[in-house]
C-alpha positions as a printed Julia matrix, in Angstrom:
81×3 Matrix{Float64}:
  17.45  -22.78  -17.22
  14.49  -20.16  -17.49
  13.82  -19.1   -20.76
  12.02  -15.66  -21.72
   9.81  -16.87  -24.4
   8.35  -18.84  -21.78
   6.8   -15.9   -20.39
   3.28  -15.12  -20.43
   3.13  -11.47  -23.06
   0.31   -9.72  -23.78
  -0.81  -10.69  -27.37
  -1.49  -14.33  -25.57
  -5.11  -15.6   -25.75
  -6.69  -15.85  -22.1
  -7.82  -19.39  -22.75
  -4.21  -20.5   -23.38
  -2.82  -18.72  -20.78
  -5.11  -20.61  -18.43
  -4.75  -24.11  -19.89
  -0.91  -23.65  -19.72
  -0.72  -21.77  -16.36
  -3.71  -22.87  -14.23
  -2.24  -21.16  -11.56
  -3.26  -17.9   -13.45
  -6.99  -18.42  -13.15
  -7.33  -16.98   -9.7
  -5.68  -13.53  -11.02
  -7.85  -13.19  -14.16
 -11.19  -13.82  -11.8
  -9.62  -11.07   -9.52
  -8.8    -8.72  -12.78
 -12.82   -8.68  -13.3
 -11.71  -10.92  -17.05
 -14.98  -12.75  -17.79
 -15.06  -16.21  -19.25
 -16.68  -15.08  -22.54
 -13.71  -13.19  -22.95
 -11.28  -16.3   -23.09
 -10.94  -16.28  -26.58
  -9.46  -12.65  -26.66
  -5.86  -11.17  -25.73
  -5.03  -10.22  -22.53
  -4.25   -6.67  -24.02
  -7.56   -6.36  -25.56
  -9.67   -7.53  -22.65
  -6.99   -5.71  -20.17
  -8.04   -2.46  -21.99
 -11.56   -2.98  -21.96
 -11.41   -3.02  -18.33
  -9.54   -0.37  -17.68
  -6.34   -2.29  -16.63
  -2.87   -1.36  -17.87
  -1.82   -4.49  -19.82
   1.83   -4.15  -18.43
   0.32   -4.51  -15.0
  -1.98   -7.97  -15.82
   1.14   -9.53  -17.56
   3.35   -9.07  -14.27
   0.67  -10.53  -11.76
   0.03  -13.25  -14.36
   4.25  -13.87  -14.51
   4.1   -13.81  -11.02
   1.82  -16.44  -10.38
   3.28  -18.85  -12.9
   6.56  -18.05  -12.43
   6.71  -17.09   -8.89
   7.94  -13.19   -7.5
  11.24  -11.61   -9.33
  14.72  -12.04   -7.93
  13.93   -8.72   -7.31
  11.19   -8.73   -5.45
  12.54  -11.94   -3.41
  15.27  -10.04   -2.45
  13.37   -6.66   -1.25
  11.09   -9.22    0.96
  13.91  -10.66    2.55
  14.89   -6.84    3.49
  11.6    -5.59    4.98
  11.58   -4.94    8.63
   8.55   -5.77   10.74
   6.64   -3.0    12.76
């Protein structure tokens, strides 16, 4: 069973985040979120580049944890041109 407080949040240092969730790397190098920053919040660093913290935490869910029912759901519904 999936449990919330399993969830990457946005007080989390970067460096954790990566050891736990390797997957995550790939997002922070695409987020501009320099190694020297590792040792900071996501907020914090989020902020500094200009990035809406809500916004990093969701991509960073996503790759750990894969898309939202939601989201599976609405991709399953598309049509194709």
């Amino acid at each position: 069973m999936f449990r919330f407080d399993q969830l990457i949040r946005r007080d989390m240092i970067i460096r954790d985040v990566k050891q736990r969730f390797p997957q995550t790397v790939p997002v922070f190098e695409e987020l501009g979120f320099r190694q020297v920053c590792d040792d900071c919040d996501i907020e914090t660093v989020a902020r500094k580049n200009g990035l809406s913290s809500v916004d990093v935490v969701d991509a960073l869910n996503r790759a750990a944890f894969g898309p939202t029912t939601e989201e599976k759901d609405n991709a399953g519904n598309q049509t194709l041109p």
